[in-house]
C-alpha positions as CSV (number, residue, x, y, z in Angstrom):
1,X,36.0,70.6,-81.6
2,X,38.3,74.0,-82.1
3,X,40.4,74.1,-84.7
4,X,43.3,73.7,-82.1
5,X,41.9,70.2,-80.9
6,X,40.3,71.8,-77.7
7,X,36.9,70.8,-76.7
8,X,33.8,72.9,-76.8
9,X,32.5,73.7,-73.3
10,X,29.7,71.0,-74.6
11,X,32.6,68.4,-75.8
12,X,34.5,68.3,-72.3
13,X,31.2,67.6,-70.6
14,X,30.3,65.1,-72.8
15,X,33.5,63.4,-72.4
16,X,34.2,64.1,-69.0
17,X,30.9,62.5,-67.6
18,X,31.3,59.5,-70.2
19,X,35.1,58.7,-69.0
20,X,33.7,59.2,-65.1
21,X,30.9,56.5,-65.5
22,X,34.1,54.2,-67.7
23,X,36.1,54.6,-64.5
24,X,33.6,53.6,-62.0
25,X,31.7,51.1,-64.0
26,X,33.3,49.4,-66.5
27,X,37.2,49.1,-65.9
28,X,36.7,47.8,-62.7
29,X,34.4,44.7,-64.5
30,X,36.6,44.2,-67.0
31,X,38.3,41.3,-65.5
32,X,35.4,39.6,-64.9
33,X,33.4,40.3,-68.0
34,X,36.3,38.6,-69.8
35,X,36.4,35.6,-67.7
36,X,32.4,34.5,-67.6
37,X,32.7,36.2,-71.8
38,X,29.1,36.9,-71.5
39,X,27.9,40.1,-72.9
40,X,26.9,42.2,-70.0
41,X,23.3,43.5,-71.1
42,X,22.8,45.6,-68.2
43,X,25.5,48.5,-69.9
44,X,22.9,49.3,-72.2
45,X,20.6,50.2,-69.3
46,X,23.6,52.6,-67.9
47,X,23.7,54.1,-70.7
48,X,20.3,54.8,-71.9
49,X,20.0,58.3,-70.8
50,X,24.3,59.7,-70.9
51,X,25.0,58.3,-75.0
52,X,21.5,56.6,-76.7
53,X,19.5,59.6,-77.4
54,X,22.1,61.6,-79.3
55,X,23.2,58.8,-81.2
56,X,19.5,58.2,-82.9
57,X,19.3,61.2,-86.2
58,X,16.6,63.3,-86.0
59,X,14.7,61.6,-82.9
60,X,16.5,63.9,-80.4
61,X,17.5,67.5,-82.0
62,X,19.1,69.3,-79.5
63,X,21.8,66.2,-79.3
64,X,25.4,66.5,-79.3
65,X,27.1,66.6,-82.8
66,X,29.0,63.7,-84.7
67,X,32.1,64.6,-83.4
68,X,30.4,64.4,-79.9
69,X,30.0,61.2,-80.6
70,X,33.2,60.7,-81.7
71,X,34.7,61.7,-78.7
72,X,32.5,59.0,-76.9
73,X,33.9,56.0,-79.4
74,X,37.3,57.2,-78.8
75,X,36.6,56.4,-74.8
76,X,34.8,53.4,-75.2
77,X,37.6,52.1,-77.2
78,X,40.5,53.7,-74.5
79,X,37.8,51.6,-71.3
80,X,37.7,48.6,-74.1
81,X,33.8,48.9,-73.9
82,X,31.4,45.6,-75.1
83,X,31.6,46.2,-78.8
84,X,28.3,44.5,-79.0
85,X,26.9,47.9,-77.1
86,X,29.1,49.9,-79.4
87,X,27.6,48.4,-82.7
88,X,24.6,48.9,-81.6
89,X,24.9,52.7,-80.9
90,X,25.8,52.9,-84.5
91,X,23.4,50.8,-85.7
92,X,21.0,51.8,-84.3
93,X,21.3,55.0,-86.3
94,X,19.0,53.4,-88.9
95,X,15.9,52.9,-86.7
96,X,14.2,56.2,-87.7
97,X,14.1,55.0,-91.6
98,X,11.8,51.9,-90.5
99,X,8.7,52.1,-93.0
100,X,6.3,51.2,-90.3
101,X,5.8,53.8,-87.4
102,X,4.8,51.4,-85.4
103,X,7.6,49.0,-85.3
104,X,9.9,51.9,-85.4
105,X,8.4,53.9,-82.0
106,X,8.4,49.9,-80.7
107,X,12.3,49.9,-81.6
108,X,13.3,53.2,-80.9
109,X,11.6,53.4,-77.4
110,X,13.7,49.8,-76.7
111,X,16.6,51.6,-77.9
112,X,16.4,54.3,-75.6
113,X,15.1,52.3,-72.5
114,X,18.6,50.2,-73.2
115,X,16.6,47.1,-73.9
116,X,17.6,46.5,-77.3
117,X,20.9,45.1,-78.7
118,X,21.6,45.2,-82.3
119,X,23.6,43.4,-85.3
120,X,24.5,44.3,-88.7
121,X,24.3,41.1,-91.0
122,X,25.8,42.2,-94.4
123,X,28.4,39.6,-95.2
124,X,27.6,36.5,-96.6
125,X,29.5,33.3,-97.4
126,X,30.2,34.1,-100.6
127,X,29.8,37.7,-100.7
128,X,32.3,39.9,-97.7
129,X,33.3,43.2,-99.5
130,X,31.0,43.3,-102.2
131,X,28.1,44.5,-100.5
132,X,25.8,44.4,-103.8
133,X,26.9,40.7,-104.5
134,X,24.4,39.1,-101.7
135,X,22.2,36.2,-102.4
136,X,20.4,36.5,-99.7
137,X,16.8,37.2,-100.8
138,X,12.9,37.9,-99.7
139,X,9.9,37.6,-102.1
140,X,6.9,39.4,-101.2
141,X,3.8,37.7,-99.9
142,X,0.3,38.9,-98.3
143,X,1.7,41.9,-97.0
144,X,5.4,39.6,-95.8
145,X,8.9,39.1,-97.1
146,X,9.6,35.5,-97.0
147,X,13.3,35.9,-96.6
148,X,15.8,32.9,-97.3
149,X,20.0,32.9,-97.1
150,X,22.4,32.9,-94.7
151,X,24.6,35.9,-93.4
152,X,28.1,34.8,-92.3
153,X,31.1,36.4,-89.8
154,X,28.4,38.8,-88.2
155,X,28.9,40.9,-84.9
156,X,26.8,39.7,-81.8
157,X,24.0,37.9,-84.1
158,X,23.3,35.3,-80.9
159,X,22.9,38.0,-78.3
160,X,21.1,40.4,-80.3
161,X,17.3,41.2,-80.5
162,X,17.0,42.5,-83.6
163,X,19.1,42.0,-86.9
164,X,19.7,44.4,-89.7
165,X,20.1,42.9,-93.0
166,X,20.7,43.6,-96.4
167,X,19.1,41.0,-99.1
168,X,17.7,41.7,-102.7
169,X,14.2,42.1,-103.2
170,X,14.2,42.3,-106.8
171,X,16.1,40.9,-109.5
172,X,19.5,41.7,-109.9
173,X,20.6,44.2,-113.0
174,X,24.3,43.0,-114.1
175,X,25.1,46.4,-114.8
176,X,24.0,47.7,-111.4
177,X,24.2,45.1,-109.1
178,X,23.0,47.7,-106.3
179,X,19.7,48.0,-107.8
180,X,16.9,45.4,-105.8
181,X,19.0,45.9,-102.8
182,X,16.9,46.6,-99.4
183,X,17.6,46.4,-95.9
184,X,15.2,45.1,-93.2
185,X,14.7,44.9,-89.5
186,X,14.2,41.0,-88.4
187,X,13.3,40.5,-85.0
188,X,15.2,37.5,-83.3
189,X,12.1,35.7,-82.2
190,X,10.8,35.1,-85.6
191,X,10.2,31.7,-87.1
192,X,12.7,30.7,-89.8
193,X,15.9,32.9,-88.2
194,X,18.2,31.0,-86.4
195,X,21.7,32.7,-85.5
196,X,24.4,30.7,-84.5
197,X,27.6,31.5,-82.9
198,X,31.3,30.7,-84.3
199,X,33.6,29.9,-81.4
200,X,36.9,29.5,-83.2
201,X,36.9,33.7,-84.3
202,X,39.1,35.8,-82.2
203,X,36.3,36.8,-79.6
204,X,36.0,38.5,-76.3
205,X,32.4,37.0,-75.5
206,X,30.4,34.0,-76.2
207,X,28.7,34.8,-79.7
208,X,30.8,37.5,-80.4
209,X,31.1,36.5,-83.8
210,X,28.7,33.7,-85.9
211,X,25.7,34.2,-88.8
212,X,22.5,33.8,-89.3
213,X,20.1,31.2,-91.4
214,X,16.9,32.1,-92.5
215,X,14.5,29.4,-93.2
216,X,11.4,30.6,-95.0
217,X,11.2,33.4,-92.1
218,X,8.5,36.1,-92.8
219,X,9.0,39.1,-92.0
220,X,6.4,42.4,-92.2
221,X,6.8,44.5,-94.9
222,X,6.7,47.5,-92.7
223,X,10.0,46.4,-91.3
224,X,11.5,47.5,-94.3
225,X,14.7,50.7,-93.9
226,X,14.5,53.5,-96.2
227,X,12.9,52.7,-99.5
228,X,12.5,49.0,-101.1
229,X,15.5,48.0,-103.9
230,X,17.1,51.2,-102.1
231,X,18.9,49.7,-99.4
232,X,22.3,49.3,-100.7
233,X,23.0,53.9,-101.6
234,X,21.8,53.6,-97.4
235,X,23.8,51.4,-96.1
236,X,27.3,52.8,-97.8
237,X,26.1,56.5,-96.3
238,X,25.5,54.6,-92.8
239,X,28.9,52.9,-93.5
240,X,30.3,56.0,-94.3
241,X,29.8,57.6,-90.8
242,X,30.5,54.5,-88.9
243,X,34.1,53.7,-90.3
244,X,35.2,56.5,-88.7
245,X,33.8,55.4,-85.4
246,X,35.0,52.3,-86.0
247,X,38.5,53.8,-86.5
248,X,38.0,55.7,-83.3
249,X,37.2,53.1,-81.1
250,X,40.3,50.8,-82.8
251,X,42.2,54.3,-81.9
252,X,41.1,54.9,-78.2
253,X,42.4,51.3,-77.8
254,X,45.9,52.1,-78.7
255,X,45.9,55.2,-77.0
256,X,45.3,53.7,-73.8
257,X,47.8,50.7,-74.8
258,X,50.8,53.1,-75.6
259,X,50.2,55.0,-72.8
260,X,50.4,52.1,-70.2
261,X,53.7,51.2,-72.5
262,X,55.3,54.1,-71.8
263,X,54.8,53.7,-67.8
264,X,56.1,50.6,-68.0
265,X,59.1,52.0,-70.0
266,X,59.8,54.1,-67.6
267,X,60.1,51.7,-64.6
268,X,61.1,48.8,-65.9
269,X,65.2,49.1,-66.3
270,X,68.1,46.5,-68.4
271,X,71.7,47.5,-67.8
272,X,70.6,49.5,-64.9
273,X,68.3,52.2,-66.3
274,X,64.9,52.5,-67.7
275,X,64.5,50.8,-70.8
276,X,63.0,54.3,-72.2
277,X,65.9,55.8,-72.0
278,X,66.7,52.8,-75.4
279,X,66.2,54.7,-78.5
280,X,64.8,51.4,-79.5
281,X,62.0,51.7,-77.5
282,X,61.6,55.4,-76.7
283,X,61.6,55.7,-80.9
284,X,59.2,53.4,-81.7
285,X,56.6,54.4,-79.3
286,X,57.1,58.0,-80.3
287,X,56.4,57.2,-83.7
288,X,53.1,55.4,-82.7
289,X,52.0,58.3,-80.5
290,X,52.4,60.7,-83.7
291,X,51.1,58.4,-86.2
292,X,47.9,57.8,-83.8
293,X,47.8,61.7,-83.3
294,X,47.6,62.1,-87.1
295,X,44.3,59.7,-87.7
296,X,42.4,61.2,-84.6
297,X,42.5,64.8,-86.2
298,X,41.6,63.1,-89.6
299,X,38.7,61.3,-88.0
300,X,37.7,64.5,-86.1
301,X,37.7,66.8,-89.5
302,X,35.8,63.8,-91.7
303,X,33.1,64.0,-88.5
304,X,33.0,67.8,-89.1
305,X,32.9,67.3,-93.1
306,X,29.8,65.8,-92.5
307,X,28.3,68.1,-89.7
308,X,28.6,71.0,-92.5
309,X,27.0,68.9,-95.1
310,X,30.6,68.3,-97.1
311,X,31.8,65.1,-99.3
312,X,34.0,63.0,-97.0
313,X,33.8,59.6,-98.0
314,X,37.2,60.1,-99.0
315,X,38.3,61.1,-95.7
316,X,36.0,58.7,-93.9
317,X,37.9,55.5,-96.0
318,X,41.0,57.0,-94.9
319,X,40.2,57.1,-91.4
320,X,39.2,53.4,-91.7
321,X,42.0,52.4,-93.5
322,X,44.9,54.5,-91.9
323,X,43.3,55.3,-88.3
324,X,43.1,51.1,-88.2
325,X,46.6,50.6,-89.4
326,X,48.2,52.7,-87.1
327,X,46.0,51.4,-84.3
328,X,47.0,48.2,-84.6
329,X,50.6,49.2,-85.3
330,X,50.4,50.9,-82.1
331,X,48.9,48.1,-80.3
332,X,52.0,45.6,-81.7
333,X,54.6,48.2,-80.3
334,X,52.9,48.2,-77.0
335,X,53.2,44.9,-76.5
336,X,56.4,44.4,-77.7
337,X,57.7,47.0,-75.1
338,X,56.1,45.1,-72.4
339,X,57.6,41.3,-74.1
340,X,56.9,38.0,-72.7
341,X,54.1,39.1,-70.1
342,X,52.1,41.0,-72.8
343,X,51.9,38.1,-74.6
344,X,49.8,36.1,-72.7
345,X,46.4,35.4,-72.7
346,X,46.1,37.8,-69.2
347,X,47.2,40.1,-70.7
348,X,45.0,43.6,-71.5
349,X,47.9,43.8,-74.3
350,X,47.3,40.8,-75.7
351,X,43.5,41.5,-75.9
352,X,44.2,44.6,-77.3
353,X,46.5,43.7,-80.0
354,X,43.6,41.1,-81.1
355,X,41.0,43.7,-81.4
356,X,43.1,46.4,-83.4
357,X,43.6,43.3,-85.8
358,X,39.9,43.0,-86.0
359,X,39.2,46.5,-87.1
360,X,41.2,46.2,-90.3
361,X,39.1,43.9,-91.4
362,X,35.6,44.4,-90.4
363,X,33.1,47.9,-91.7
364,X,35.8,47.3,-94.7
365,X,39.0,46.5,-95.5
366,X,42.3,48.9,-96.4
367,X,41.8,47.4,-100.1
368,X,38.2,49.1,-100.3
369,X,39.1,52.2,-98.6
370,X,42.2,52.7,-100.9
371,X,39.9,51.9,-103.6
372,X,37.2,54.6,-102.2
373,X,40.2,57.1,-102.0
374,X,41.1,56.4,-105.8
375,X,37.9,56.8,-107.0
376,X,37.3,60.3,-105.4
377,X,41.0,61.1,-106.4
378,X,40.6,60.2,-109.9
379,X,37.1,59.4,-110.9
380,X,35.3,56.1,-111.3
381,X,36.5,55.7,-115.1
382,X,40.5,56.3,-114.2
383,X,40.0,54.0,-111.0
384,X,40.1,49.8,-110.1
């Protein structure tokens, strides 16, 4: 991206073949994907060969850059594309650090034939933010982990195939809780997991949301991401990266949301002219526009932070925390310009608003981020 907030020659491609294949695909299924709420698996399939190569590090060199892929969370959150298929892009940037290079070419190639759908399980019932507080734990046995625990308020853990999870596999050091931490690949089909599905969350498909049990489930060694006791210093650098998408996804949904407001403001009329032409309204929309304006080009310059090989976990927990804020502030400001018929369950508004809420809270709250901002500001020993 140019310094003026053009595309490259390489961007606008990128984007503009993306946005065709939202336009003809998945708009136009939108209304039905939301009223069967199942997952439509065949979207990883579409996408296979436009968005999963690039998205895997070092499996596919000549790929677009980060902010290439930026551009491409931005539109899937603008077309309100499955987030189970958008996690899993992200996710599924930690494939190349399986162990085993056998079950990570079996992965990968699923990856990249669209044939694989992915969760994240890092939160547990007792442990959300504090990543190196988990209980969840494996013991190691003939060559297996023998993992037991339970993950809880996970992403798409009944219609994935494989989970990601963090859980210690050594005993934990008061002074550095990370240490013992690892992350492994599970496979859905083994003995001992069972994912479940919670149906009271704020959801847009069945087992949108829910956790996972494991029961004695053994798991290969090999399956093991990045190096054992490791797992925790790669997960926060995944986490980094992916706030920002997150951010940009929340983002491309309020675009889209305040740009359909401001049509509306300009046809729909009270004391016989637009109800734009209302400071009221025509203010407050104005300021969303500008406030969402802000977080894209701070998302954009933490993506290209990171291209160059510069610190930006700083700017990458203020994407998160601001980008989400102002998404959702956005989103409330829509709908309120549209009143009573945004606010019904019909209503791409009302879904909207719902899923800007969501962001705020999940890949990390504002409370960490600000807390990730302090310490780079002022050092861990002047910081909460």
């Amino acid at each position: 991206m140019n310094m003026d907030g053009t595309l490259t020659e390489e961007e606008q491609l990128i984007s503009d073949s993306f946005r065709a294949y939202c336009e003809k695909a998945v708009r136009p299924a939108q209304e039905e994907w939301n009223r069967e709420r199942k997952f439509p698996r065949e979207i990883m399939k579409d996408i296979s060969e436009l968005v999963l190569p690039a998205t895997v590090a070092g499996h596919d060199s000549r790929g677009p850059s980060e902010s290439s892929i930026g551009l491409i969370s931005e539109l899937m959150g603008r077309y309100e594309f499955p987030v189970p298929g958008f996690l899993t892009m992200h996710f599924a940037k930690m494939l190349p650090l399986v162990a085993d290079e056998e079950v990570r070419e079996k992965y990968l190639g699923r990856y990249l034939k669209g044939d694989l759908v992915i969760c994240g399980a890092f939160t547990e019932p007792g442990a959300g933010s504090d990543s190196a507080a988990i209980s969840t734990s494996a013991v190691g046995r003939n060559g297996r982990f023998i993992v037991n625990g339970e993950k809880a308020f996970v992403s798409s853990p009944v219609m994935a195939d494989a989970h990601i999870i963090s859980l210690r596999t050594g005993e934990m050091d008061m002074e550095r809780p990370h240490r013992g931490v690892s992350l492994l690949l599970v496979d859905v089909r083994t003995d001992g997991v069972e994912p479940y599905g919670m149906e009271h969350m704020a959801t847009v498909f069945n087992g949108d949301f829910g956790g996972i049990r494991f029961n004695d489930a053994e798991v290969p060694c090999g399956n093991i991401i990045g190096s054992q006791g490791k797992g925790f210093v790669t997960l926060m650098e995944v986490l980094n990266t992916q706030r920002v998408h997150v951010a940009l996804y929340s983002i491309g949904i309020a675009e889209q949301a305040i740009e359909e407001a401001i049509e509306y403001a300009r046809i729909r009329k009270t004391f016989g002219q637009p109800i734009s032409r209302h400071e009221a309204i025509s203010f407050r929309l104005a300021e969303s526009w500008t406030k969402l304006q802000a977080s894209r080009l701070l998302a954009f310059r933490a993506l290209a932070l990171q291209e160059n090989g510069k610190e930006n976990s700083a700017e990458c927990a203020a994407v998160k925390w601001y980008g989400c804020e102002a998404a959702f502030e956005a989103a409330g400001n829509a709908l309120q310009t549209l009143g009573a018929s945004g606010y019904v369950t019909s209503s791409a508004m009302e879904r909207r608003f719902r899923a800007t809420r969501g962001f705020l809270i999940g890949d990390g709250t504002p409370d960490i981020q600000k807390m990730i901002i302090s310490r780079r500001l002022f050092g861990r020993e002047f910081s909460p």
